[in-house]
N, CA, C and O atoms as a CHARMM CRD file, in Angstrom:
* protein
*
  212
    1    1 UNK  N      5.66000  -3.86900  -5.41800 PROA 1      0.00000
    2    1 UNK  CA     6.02400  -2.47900  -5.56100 PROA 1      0.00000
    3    1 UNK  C      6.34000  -1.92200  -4.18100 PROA 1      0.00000
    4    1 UNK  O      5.78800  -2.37800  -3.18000 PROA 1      0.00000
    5    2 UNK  N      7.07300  -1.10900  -4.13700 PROA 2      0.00000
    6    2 UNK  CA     7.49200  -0.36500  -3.00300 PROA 2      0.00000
    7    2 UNK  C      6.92100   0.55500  -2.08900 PROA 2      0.00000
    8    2 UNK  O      5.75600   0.21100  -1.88700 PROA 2      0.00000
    9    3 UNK  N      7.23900   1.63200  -1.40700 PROA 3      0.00000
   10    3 UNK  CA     6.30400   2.19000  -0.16600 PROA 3      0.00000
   11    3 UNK  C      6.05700   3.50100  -1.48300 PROA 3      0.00000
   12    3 UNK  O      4.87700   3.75800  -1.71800 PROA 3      0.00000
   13    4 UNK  N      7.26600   4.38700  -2.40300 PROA 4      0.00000
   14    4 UNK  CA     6.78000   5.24600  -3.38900 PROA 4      0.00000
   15    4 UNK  C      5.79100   5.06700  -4.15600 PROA 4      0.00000
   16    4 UNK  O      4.71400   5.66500  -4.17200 PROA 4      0.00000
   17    5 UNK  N      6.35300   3.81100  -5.12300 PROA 5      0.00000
   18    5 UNK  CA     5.28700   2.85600  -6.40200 PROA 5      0.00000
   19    5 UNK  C      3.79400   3.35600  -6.07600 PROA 5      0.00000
   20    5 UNK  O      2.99000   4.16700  -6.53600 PROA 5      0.00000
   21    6 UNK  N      3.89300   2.10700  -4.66800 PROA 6      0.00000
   22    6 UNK  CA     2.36200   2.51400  -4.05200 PROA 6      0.00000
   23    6 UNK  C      1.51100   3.88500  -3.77600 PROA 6      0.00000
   24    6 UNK  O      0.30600   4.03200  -3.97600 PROA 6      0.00000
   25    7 UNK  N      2.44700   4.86800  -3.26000 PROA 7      0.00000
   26    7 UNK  CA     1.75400   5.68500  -2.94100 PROA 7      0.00000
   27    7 UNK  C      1.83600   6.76200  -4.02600 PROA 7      0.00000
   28    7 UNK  O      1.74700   7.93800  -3.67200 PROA 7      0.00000
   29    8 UNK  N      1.99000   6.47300  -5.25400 PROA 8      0.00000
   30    8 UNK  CA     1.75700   7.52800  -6.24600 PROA 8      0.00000
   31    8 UNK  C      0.74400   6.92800  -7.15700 PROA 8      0.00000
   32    8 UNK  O      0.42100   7.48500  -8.20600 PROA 8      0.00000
   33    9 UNK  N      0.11200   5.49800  -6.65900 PROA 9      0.00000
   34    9 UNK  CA    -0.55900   4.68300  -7.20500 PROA 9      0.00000
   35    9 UNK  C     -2.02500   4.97500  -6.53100 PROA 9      0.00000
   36    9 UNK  O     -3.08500   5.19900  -7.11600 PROA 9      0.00000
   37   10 UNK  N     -1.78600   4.91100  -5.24500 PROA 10     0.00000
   38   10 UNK  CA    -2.96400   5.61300  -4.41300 PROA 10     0.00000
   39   10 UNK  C     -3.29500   6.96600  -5.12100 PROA 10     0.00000
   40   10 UNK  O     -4.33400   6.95000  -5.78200 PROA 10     0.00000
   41   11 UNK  N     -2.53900   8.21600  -5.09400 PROA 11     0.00000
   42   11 UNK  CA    -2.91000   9.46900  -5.80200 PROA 11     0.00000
   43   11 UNK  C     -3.10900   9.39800  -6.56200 PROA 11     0.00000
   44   11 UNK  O     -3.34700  10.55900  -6.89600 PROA 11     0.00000
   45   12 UNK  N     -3.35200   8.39700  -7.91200 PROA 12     0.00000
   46   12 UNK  CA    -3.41300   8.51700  -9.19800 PROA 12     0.00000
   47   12 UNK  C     -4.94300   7.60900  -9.48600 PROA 12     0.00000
   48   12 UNK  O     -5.58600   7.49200 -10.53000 PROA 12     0.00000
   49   13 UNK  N     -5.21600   7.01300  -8.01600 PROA 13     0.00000
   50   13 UNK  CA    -6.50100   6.45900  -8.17100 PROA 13     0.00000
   51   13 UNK  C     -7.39200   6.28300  -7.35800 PROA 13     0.00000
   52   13 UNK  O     -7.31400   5.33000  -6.58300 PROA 13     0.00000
   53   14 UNK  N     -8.84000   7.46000  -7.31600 PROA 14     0.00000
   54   14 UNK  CA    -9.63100   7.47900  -6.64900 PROA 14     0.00000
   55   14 UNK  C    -10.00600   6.33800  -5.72400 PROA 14     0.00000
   56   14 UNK  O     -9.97300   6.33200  -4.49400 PROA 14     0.00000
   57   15 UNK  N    -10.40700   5.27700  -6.64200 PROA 15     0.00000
   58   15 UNK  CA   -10.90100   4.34000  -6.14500 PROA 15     0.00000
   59   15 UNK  C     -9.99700   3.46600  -5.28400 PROA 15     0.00000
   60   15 UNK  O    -10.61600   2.53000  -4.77800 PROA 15     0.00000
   61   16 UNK  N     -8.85900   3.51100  -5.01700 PROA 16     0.00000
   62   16 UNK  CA    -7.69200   2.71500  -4.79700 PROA 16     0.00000
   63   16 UNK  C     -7.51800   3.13700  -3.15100 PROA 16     0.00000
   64   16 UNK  O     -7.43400   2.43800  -2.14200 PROA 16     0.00000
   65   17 UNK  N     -7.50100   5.11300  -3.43200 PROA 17     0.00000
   66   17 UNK  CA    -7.48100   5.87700  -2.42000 PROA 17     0.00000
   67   17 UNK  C     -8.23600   5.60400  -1.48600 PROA 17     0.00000
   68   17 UNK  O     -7.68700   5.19800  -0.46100 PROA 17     0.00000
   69   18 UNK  N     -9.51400   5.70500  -1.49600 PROA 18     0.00000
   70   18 UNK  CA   -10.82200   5.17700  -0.66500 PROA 18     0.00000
   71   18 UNK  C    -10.68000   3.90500  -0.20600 PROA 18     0.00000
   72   18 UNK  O    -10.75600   3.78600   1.01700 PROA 18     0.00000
   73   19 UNK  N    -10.45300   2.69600  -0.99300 PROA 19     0.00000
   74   19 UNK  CA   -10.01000   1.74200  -0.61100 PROA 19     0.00000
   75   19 UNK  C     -8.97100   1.51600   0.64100 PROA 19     0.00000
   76   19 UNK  O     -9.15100   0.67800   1.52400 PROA 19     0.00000
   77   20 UNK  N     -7.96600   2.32100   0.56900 PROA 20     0.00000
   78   20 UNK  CA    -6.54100   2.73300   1.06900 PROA 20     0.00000
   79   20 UNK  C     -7.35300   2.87400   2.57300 PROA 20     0.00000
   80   20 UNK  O     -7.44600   1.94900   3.38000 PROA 20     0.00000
   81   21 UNK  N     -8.00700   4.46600   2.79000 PROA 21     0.00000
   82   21 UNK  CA    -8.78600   4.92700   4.10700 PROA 21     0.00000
   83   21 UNK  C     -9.64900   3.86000   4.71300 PROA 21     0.00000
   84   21 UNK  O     -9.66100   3.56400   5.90800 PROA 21     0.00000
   85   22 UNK  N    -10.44000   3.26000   3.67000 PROA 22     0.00000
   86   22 UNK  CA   -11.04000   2.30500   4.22000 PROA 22     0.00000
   87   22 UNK  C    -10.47000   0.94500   4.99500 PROA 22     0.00000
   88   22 UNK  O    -11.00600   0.06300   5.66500 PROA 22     0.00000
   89   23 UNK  N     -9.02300   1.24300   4.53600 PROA 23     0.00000
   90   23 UNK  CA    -8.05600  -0.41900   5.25700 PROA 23     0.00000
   91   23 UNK  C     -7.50200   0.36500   6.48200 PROA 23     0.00000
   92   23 UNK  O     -7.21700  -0.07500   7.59600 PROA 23     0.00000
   93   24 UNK  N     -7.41500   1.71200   5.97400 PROA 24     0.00000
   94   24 UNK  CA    -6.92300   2.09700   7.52100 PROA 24     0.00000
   95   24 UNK  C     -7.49900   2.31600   8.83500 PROA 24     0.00000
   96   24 UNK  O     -7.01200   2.20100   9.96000 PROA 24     0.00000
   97   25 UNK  N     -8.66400   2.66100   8.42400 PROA 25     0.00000
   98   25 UNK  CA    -9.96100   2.85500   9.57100 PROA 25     0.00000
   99   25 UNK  C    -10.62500   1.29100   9.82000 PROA 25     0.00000
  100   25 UNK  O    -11.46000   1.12800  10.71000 PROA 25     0.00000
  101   26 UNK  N    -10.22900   0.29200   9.05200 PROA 26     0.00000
  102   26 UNK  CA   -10.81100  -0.62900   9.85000 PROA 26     0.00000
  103   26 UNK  C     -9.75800  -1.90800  10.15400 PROA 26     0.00000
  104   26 UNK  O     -9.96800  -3.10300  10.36500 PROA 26     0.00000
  105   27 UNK  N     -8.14300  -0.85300  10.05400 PROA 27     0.00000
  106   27 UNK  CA    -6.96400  -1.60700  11.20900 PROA 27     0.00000
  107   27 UNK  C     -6.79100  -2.37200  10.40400 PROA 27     0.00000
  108   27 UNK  O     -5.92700  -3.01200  11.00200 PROA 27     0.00000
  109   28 UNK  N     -6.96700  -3.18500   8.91300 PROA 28     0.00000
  110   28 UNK  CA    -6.52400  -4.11500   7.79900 PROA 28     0.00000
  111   28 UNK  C     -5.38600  -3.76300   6.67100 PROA 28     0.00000
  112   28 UNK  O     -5.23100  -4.30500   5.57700 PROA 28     0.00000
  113   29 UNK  N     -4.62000  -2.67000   7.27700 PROA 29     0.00000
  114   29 UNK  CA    -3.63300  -2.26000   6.04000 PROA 29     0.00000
  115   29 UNK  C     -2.93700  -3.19200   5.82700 PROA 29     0.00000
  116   29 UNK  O     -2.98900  -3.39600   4.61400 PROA 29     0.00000
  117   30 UNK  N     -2.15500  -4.05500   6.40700 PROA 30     0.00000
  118   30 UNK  CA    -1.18500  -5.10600   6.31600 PROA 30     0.00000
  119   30 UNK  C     -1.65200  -5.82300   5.07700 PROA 30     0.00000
  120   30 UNK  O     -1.02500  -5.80600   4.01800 PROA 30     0.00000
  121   31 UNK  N     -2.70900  -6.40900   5.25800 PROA 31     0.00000
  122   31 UNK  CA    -3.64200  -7.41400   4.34400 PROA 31     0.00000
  123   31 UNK  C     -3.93200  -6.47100   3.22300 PROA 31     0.00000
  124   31 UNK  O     -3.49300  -7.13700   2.28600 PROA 31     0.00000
  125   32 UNK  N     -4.36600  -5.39600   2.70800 PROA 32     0.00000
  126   32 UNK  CA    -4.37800  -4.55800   1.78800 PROA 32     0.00000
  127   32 UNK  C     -3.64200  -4.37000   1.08200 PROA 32     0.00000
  128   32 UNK  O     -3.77800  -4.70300  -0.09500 PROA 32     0.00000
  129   33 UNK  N     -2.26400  -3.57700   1.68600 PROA 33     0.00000
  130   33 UNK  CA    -1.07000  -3.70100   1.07000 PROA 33     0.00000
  131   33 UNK  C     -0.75800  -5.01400   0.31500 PROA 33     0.00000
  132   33 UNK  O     -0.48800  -4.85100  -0.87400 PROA 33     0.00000
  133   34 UNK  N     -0.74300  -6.31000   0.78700 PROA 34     0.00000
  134   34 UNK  CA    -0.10000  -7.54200   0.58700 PROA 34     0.00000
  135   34 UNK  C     -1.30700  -7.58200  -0.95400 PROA 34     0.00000
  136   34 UNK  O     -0.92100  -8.00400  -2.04300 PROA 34     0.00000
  137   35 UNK  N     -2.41200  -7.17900  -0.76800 PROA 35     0.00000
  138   35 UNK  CA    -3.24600  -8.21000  -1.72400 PROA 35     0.00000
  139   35 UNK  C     -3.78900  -6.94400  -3.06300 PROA 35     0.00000
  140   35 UNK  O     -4.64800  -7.09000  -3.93200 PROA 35     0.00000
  141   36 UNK  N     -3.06700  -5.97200  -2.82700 PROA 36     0.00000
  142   36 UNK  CA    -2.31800  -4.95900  -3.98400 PROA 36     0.00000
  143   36 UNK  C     -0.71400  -4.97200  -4.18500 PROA 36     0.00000
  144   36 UNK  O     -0.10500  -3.93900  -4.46200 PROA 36     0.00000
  145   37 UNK  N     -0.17400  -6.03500  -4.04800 PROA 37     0.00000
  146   37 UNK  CA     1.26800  -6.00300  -4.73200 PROA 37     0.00000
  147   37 UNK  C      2.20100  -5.09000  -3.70200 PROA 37     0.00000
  148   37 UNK  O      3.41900  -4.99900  -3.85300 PROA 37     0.00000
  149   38 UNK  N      1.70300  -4.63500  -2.97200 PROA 38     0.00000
  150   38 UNK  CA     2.91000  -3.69300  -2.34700 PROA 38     0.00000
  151   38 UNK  C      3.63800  -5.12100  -1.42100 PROA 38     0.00000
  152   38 UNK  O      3.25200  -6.21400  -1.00800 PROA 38     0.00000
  153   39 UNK  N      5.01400  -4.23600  -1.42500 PROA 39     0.00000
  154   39 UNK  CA     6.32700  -5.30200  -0.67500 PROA 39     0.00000
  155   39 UNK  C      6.08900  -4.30000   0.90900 PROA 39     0.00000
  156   39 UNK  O      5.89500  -4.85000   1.99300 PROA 39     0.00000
  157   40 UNK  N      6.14400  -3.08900   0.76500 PROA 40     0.00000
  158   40 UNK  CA     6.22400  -2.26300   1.86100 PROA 40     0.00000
  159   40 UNK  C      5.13300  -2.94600   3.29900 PROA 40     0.00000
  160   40 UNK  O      4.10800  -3.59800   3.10100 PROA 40     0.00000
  161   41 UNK  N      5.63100  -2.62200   4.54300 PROA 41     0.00000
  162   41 UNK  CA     5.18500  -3.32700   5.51200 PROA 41     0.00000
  163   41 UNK  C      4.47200  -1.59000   5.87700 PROA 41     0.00000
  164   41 UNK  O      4.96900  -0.48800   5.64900 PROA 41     0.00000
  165   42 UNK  N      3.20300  -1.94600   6.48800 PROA 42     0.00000
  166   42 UNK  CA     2.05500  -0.70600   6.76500 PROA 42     0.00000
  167   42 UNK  C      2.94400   0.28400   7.64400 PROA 42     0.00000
  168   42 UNK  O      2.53500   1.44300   7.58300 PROA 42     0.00000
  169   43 UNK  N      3.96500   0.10900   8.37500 PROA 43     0.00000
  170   43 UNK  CA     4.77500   1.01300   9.40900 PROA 43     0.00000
  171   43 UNK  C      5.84700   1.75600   7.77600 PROA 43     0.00000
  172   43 UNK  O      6.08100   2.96400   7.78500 PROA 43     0.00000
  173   44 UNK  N      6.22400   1.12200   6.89100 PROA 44     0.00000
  174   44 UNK  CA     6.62800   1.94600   6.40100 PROA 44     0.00000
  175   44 UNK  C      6.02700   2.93700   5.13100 PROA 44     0.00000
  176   44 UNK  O      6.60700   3.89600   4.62200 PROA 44     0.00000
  177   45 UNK  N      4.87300   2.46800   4.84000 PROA 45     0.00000
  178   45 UNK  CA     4.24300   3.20100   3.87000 PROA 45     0.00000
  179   45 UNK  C      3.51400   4.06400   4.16400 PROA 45     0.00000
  180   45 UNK  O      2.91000   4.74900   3.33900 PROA 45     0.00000
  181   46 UNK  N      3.40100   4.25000   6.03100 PROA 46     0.00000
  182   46 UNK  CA     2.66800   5.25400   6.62500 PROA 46     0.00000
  183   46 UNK  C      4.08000   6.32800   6.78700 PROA 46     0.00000
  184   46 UNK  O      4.02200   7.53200   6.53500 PROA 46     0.00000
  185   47 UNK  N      5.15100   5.71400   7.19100 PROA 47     0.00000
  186   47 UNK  CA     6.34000   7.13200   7.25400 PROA 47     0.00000
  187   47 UNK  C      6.75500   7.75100   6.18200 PROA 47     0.00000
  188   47 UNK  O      7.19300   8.90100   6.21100 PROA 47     0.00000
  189   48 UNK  N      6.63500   6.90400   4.92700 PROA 48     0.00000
  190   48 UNK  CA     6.91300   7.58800   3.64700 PROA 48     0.00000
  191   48 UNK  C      5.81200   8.20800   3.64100 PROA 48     0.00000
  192   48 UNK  O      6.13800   9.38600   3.49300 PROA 48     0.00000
  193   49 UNK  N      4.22000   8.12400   3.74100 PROA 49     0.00000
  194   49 UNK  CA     3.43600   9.38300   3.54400 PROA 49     0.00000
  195   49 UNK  C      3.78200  10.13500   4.40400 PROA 49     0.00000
  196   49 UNK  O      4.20000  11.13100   3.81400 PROA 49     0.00000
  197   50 UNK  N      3.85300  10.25100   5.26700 PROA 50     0.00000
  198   50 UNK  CA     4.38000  11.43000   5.95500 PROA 50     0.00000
  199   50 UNK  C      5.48600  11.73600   5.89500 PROA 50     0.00000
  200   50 UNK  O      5.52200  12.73000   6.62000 PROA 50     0.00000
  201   51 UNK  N      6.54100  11.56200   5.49300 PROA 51     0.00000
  202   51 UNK  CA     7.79100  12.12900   5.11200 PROA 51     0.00000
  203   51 UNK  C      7.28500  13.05800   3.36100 PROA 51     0.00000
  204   51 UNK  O      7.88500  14.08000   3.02800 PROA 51     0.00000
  205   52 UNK  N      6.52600  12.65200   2.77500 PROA 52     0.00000
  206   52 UNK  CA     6.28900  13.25200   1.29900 PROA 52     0.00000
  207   52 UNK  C      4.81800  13.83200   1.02500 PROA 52     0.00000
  208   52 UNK  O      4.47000  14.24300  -0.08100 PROA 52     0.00000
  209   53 UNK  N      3.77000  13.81300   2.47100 PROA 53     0.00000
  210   53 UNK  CA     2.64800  14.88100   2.41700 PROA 53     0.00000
  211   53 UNK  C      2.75400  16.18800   2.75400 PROA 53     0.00000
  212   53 UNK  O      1.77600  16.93100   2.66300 PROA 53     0.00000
């Protein structure tokens, strides 16, 4: 799934969300992303949230 897919997938799930903060605060998004289906590389699923927060 893509950098959108994902991130309306994050908002739609608590637990997913937390998960999400938790890969980011401990510098593992790459590996997160990959091992939830996302195609998006962590540089772009961080500019699409911020292009759409």
């Amino acid at each position: 799934m893509n950098a959108e897919e994902f991130y309306k997938r994050i908002l739609s799930d608590p637990a997913l969300g937390a998960a999400f903060e938790e890969a980011i605060d401990s510098g593992s998004l790459s590996d997160f992303l990959s091992a939830n289906g996302c195609t998006a590389s962590a540089d772009e699923l961080t500019a699409y949230i911020a292009e759409h927060s």
